[in-house]
Each structure stands twice: as structure tokens, then as C-alpha cells.
C-alpha positions as CSV (number, residue, x, y, z in Angstrom):
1,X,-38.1,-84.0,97.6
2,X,-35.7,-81.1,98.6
3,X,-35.1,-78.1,96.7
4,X,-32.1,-76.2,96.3
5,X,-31.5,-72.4,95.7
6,X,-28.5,-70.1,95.8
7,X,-30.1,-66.7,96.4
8,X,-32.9,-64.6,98.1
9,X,-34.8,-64.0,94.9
10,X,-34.7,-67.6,93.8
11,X,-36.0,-68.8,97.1
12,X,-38.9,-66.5,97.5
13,X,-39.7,-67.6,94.2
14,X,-39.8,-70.9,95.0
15,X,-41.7,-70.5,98.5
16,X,-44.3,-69.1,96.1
17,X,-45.0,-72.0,94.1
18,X,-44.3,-74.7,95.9
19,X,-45.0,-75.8,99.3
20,X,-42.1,-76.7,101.8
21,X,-41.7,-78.4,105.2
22,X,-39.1,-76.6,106.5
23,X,-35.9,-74.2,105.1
24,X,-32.5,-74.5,105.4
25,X,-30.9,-71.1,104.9
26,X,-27.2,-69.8,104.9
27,X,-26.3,-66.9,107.2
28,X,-24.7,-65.2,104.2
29,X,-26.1,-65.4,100.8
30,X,-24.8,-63.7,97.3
31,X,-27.7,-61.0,97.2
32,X,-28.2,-60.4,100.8
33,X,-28.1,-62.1,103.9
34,X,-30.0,-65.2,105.5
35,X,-31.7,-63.5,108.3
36,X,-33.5,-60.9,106.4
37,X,-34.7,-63.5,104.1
38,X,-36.1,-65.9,106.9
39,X,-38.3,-62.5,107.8
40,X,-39.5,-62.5,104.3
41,X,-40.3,-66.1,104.4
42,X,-42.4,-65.6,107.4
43,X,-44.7,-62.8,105.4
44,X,-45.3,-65.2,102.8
45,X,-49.0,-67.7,102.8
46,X,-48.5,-70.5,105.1
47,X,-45.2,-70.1,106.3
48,X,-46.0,-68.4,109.3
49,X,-44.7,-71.4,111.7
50,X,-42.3,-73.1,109.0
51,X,-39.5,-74.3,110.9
52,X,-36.5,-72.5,109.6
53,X,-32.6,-73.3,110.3
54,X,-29.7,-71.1,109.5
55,X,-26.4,-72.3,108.1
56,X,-23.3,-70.0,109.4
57,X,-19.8,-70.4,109.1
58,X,-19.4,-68.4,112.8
59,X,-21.2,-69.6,116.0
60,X,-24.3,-67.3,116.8
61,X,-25.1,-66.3,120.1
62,X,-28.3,-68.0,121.4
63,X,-29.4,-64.4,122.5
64,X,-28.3,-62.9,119.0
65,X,-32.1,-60.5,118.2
66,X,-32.1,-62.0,114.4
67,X,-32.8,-65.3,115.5
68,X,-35.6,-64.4,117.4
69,X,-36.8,-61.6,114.8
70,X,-36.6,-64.3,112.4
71,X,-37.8,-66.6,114.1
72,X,-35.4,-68.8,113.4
73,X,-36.0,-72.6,115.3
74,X,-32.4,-73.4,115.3
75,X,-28.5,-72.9,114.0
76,X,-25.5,-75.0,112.8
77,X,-22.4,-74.3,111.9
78,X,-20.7,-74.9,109.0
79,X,-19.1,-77.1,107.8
80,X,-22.4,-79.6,108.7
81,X,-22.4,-83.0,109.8
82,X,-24.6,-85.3,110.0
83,X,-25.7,-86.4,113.5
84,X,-26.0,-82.5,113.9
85,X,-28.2,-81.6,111.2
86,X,-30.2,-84.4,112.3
87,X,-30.6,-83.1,115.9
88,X,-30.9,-79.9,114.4
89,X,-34.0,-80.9,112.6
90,X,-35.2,-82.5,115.5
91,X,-35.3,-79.4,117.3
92,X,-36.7,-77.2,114.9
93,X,-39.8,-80.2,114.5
94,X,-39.9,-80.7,118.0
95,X,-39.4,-84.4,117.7
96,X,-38.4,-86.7,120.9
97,X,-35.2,-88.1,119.5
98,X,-34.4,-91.2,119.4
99,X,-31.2,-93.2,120.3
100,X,-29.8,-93.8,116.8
101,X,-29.2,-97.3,116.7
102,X,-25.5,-98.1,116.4
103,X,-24.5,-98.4,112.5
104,X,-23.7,-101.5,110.6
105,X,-20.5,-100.3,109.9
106,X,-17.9,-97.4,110.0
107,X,-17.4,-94.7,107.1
108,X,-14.0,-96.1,106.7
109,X,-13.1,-99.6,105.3
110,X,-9.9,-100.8,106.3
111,X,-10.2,-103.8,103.9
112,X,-11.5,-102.2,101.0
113,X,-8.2,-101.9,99.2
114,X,-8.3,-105.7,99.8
115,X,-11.6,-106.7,98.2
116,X,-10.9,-104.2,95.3
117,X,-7.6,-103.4,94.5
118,X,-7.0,-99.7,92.7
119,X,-4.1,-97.8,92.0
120,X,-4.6,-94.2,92.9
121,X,-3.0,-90.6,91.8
122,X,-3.8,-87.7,94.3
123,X,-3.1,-84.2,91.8
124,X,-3.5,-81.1,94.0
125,X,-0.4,-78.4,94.6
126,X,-1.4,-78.2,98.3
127,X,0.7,-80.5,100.6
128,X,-2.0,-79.8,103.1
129,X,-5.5,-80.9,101.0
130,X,-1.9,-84.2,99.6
131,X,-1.4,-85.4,103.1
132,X,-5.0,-85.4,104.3
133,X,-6.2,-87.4,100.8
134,X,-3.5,-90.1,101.5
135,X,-4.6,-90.5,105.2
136,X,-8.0,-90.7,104.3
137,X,-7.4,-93.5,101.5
138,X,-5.1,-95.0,103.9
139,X,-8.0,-95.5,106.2
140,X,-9.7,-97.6,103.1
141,X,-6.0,-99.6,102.9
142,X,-4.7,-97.6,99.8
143,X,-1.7,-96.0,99.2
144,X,-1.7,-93.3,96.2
145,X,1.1,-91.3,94.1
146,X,0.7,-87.8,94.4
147,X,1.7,-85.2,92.0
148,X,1.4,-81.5,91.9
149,X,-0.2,-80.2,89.0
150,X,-1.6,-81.2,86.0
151,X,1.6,-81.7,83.9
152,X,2.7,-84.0,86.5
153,X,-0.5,-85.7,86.4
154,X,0.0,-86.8,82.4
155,X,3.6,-87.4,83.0
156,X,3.0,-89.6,85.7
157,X,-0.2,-91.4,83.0
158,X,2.7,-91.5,80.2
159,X,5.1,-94.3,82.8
160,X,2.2,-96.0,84.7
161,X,-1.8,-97.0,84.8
162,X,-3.9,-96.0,87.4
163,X,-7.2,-96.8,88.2
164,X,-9.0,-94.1,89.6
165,X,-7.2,-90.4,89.6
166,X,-9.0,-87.6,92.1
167,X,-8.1,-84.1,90.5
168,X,-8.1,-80.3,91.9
169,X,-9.7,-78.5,89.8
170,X,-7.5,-75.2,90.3
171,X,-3.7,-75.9,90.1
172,X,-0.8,-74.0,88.4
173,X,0.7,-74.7,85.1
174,X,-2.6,-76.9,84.0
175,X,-5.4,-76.8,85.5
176,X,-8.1,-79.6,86.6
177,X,-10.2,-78.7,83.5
178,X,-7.7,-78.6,81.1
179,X,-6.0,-81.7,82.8
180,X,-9.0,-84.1,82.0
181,X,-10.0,-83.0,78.8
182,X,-5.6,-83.8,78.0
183,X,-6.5,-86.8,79.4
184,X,-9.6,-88.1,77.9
185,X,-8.0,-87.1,74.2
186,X,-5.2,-89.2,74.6
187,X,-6.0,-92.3,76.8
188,X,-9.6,-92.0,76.0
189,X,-11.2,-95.6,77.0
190,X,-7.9,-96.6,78.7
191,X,-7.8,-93.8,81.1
192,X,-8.2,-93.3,84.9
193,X,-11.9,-92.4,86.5
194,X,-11.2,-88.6,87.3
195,X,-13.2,-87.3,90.3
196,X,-12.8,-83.7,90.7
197,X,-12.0,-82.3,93.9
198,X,-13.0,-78.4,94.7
199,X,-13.1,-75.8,97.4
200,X,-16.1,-74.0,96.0
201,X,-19.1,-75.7,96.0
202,X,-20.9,-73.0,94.1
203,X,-23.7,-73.4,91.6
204,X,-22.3,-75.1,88.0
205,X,-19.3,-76.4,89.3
206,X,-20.6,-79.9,89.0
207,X,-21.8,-79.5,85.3
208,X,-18.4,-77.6,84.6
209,X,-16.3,-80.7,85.8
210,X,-18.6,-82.7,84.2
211,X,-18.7,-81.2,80.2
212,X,-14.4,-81.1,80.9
213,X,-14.6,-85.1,80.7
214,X,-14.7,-86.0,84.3
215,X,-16.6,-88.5,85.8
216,X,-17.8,-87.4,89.1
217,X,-17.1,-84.3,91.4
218,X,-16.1,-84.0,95.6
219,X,-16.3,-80.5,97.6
220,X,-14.2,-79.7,100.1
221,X,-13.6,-80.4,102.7
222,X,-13.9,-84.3,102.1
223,X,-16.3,-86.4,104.2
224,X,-15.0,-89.5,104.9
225,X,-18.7,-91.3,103.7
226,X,-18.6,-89.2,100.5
227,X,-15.2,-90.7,99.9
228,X,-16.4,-93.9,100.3
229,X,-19.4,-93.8,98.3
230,X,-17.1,-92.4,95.4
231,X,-14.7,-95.6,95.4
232,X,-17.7,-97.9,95.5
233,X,-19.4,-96.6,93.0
234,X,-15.9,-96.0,90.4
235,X,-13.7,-98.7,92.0
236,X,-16.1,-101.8,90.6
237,X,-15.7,-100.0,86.5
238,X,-12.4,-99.7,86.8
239,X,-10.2,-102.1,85.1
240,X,-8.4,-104.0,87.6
241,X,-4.6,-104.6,87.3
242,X,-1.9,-107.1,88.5
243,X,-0.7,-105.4,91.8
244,X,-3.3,-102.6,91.9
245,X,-3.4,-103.3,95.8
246,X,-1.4,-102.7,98.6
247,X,-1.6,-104.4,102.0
248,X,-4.6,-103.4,103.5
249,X,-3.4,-100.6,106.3
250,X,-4.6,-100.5,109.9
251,X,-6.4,-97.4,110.6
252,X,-5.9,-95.5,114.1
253,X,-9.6,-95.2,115.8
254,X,-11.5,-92.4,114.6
255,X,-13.4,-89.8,117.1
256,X,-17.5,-90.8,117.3
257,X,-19.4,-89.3,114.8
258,X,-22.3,-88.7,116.9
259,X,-20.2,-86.3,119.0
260,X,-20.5,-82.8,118.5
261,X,-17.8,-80.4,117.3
262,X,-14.8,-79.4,120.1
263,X,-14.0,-75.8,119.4
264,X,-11.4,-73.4,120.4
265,X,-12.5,-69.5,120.5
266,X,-11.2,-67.1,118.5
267,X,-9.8,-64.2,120.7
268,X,-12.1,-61.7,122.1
269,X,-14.9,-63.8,121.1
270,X,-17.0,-66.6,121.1
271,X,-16.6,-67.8,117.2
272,X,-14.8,-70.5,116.7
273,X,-11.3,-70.4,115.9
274,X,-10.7,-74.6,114.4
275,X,-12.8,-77.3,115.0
276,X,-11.0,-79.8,117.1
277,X,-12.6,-82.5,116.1
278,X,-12.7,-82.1,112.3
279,X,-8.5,-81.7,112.6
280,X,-8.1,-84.5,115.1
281,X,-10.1,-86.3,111.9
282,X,-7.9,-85.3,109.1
283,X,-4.8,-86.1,111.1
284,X,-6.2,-89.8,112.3
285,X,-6.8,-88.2,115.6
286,X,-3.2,-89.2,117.1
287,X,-1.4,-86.2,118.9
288,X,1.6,-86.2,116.3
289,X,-0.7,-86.2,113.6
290,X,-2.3,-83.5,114.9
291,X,0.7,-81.4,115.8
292,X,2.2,-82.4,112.3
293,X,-0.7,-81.3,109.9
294,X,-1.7,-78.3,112.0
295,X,2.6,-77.1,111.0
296,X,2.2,-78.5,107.6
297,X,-1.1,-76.4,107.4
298,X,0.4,-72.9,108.7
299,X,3.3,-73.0,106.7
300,X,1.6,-73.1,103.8
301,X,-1.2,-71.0,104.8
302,X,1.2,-68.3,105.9
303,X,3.0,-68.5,102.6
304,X,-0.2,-68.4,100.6
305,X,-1.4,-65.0,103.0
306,X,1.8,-63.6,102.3
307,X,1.6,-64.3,98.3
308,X,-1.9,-62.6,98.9
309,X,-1.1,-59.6,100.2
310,X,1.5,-58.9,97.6
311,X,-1.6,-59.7,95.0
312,X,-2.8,-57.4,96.8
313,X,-0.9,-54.2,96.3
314,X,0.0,-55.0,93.1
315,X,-4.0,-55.3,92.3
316,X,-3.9,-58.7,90.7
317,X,-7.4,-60.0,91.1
318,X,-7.0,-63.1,89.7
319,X,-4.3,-64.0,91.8
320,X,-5.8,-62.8,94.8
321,X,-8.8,-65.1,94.1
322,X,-6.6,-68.4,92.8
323,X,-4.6,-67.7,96.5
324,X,-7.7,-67.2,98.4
325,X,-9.3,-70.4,97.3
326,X,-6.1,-72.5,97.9
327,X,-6.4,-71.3,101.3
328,X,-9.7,-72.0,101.7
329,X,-9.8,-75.2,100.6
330,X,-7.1,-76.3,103.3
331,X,-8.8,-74.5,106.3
332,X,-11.8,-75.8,105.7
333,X,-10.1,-79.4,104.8
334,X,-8.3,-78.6,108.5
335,X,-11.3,-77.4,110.4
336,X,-9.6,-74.0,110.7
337,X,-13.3,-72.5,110.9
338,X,-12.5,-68.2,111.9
339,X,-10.5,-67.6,109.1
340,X,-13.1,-69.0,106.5
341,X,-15.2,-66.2,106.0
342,X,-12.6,-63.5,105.3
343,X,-10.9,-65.8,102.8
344,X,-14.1,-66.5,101.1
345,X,-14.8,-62.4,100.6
346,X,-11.4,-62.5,99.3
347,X,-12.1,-65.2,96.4
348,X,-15.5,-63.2,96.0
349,X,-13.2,-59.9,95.4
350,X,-10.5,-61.4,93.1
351,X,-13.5,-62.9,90.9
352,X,-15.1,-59.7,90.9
353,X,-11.9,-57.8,89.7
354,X,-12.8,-55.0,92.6
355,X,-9.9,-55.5,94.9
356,X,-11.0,-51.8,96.7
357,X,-11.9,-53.5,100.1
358,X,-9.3,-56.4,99.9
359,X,-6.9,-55.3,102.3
360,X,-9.3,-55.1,105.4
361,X,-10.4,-59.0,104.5
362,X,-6.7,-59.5,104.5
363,X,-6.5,-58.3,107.6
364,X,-8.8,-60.8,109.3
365,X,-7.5,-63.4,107.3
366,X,-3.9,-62.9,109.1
367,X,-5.0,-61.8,112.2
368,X,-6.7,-65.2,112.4
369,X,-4.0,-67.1,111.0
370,X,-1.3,-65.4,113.9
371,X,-3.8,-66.4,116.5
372,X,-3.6,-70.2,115.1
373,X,0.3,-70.0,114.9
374,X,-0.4,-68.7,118.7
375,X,-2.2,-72.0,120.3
376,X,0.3,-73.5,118.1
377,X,3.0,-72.3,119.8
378,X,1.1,-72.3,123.0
């Protein structure tokens, strides 16, 4: 049974009462970092030759002194996949892997829309985190309405139904939160499942969706099997109406999921600067989809660093963390890995409402986003 933490002093706490396997452990934690804590973990009873992994959104040199000080059996980098945790895993145990057999099927159904028919409404004010969701439902044979915000969503509830409605949670004019609990007052048994769709990922978020009357909660960025799992477990309690379904749509071929992450470097260093193949995946891995969401995504990212930096000089923290986790969400949804971490301090400072060492996070953020716009334009 695993166990799950969110800090340093919550895991050494658990280390000392209860007896682990091995560790997974993120690179940067909330009250220090991953690295020092692995060291800790090593002093404790027993764990002495516990194989520990570390989680980091940047690729670590193999020669980096940490991982040896640490001891550390192997790395991955976020965000994780499957067939690479797995290897990972395998590593840090010292298994002989085996060749995985090949799977019964694909994460993506191109006939699901067919066997259960559902209408759909995509509500998120990012055209980025709008395109990918209808290529990904596309891939199941759906086609969805999208709307903006969260007074588009319950005008678009007054004209039509809709079977299953997936819902960012921050967007401007009403939020997520608000959004459902609108929702479940006024259609209450007659209304759309509402799966929540977030960029944080931190501790609560699931209960906080949850107590605001939704049903059932998706970080980002979106797996394709975590989308699946959420229409078959919602799409079989959902009323189903005359003409729910469209045509079931042919998907183009998506990269192996065995293969490991393609990366580009970021300049004058070996960190990553996108993951190829997590872009290729959002765009259905066609060169005009690729060139098309990689435009739509640095238009609006530049927009959204610009916004920022006015937020910025005009110390509005709240702002400065609503614009930072926008842009977040949409790198991360893009694969756009070397500008993650500076937008994630930035959403860290604009919660925090100390905006004192905001600019120099800014300044990575853009200089990775002009080094994007550069292989862009390359």
C-alpha cells in the first residue's frame, strides 16, 4: 500500500513508523529540498539500502554529487510516465526487466463515442489546455462545445443538455468552484457530471473540488489513460440522450508509449527545454498539428508573461499567481518542460503575497519562452 506525503517533516515522520520498500521523492519540496531529505532518510533504522528515486522537473546530470551523496538509485523527470517509472523502479530494485507484453488495447478508443454516446462541454479560458481537450476526446470519437468561463458554461446549460461537463477550476468572471455549486442548485439531479480539471495538483485540491459539488477531479497535464478511465467510469451514469453521439472519428497514430521522452536542450545547458514527444501527443503527432499548437501555445503564453510582468510592477499577487498558473497549466499540458519551474515559484509568490523576488522568476520564465519562440522560428 503506498503512502503519500507533501513535505520533509511529514515523511520522516512516516519513515519512523512505518516500514517502506522504497521512496519516491521530488527534487523540490515546500520545506526544503529532495536531496537533503534522501540523506536524512538514509540515517534513519533500516533504511540504509532503501532504494530511493528523485522526481525533478529538470534533467540531472548522472555525475551531479547529490545523487551519489544521497545515494539516490535513480531519477525521472517530470512530468512521469508510465513505462519510465516502471524501468525506473527496475533499476533502483535491480530487477532483469522483462519485455512487457504488448497491451490488449490502446489508451485511446476510437469507437467509444459509438458504444456510449455523450454530449460534452469543455469550460477552460485557455485556447491552448481548449484545443488539446477536443483532440484528446476526438481520439475517443467525441466532439465537445467549448466555452470560456463559467458564465458561459450555465448559459450554454440554460439552451442545451449535456452529459458529462470537464471544468477548470480557475477561470475569470466565475470560477470552477463557484461554477458547480451554480450548477448543482439549479439543475441539481438533471445536471451534467463535472470533472474538474486543474494545474496544481497540490494537497486538498481533490476534497476542495469535491465539497463544491463536483464529481471527480483531473490534473494537468491530462494523460490520455486518466481520460479514459474518467469517461468509463461517468459515461455509463449519465443519462443518455437522442443524438448524444457523433460519428466516431479516426484518430491519427499515436507515438509508442513505451518510448522514452525526445527532448530539446535548453540553451547553454542540458535541461530540457519541451518534450517532444509529450507535444507531438497533444497535437496527434502530425507535423501541422505540431506547428499549429506549439503557435497557439506561444501566443498565449507570451500574452499571459506579458500580463505577468505588468502584475508584477504593479505588486498584484493575486494576479501574478492566477497568470502564473494559466501558464503553467498549458506548458505542462504542451510538454514545454524549462519554463515549468520558474512559473511554479511564481504561483508560489503570488499566493504568498511576497512578490520581493518575482521579477528574477520572471526573468527565466521569458527567457525560456524567447528561446521556444526561437526553435519556433528556427
Amino acid at each position: 500500500m503506498p503512502h503519500a506525503v507533501a513535505t520533509r517533516s511529514q515523511a520522516l515522520e512516516l519513515f519512523r513508523s512505518a516500514t517502506c520498500d522504497a521512496a519516491l521523492i521530488a527534487a523540490e519540496l515546500p520545506d526544503g529540498d529532495g536531496f537533503s531529505l534522501a540523506e536524512r532518510i538514509r540515517e534513519l533504522s533500516g533504511a540504509a539500502a532503501m532504494p530511493l528515486v528523485i522526481l525533478s522537473r529538470s534533467r540531472l546530470q548522472t555525475d551531479d554529487p547529490r545523487l551519489a551523496k544521497a545515494g539516490i538509485a535513480a531519477t525521472l523527470l517530470k512530468p512521469l510516465r508510465r513505462p519510465q517509472l516502471f524501468a525506473a523502479l527496475n533499476r533502483a530494485f535491480d530487477l532483469e526487466q522483462e519485455t512487457p507484453a504488448a497491451p490488449a488495447s490502446s489508451s485511446f478508443d476510437s469507437a467509444m463515442a459509438s458504444r456510449m454516446p455523450l454530449k460534452i462541454i469543455l469550460a477552460d479560458d485557455s485556447h491552448v489546455n481548449q484545443k488539446v481537450g477536443v483532440q484528446l476526446l476526438q481520439r475517443f470519437g467525441y466532439r465537445c462545445t467549448t466555452v470560456g468561463n463559467g458564465l458561459e458554461t450555465i448559459a450554454a446549460l440554460e439552451v442545451d443538455s449535456f452529459d458529462l461537463l470537464f471544468l477548470d477550476v480557475q477561470m475569470p468572471e466565475l470560477d470552477g468552484y463557484e461554477t458547480a455549486r451554480r450548477i448543482r442548485q439549479k439543475w441539481s439531479a438533471a445536471r451534467p457530471r463535472i470533472i474538474a480539471m486543474t494545474g496544481s495538483a497540490l494537497p486538498g485540491d481533490r476534497e476542495k473540488c469535491l465539497e463544491a459539488g463536483m464529481d471527480d477531479y483531473i490534473a494537468r497535464p491530462v494523460r490520455m489513460e486518466e481520460l479514459r478511465r474518467a469517461l468509463e467510469r461517468w459515461g455509463p451514469t449519465c443519462q443518455k440522450r437522442a443524438g448524444a453521439a457523433s460519428a466516431s472519428l479516426t484518430p491519427d497514430a499515436l507515438l509508442d508509449a513505451t518510448r522514452p521522452p525526445s527532448s530539446v536542450p535548453a540553451k547553454g545547458t542540458d535541461e530540457p527545454l519541451l518534450d517532444l514527444d509529450r507535444l507531438k501527443e497533444m497535437a496527434g503527432d502530425t507535423a501541422d498539428g505540431v506547428q499549429e499548437l506549439a503557435g497557439l501555445y506561444l501566443t498565449e503564453a507570451s500574452q499571459q508573461i506579458q500580463q505577468m510582468g505588468r502584475a508584477i510592477e504593479s505588486k498584484s499577487a493575486a494576479e501574478v499567481a492566477h497568470l502564473a498558473h494559466k501558464c503553467f497549466g498549458a506548458s505542462a499540458t504542451c510538454g514545454m518542460t524549462a519554463i515549468l519551474p520558474s512559473l511554479r515559484e511564481l504561483e508560489r509568490l503570488g499566493h504568498s503575497g511576497r512578490l520581493s523576488n518575482a521579477q528574477h522568476f520572471w526573468n527565466e520564465a521569458n527567457e525560456a519562452l524567447d528561446q521556444l519562440k526561437d526553435l519556433y522560428n528556427g
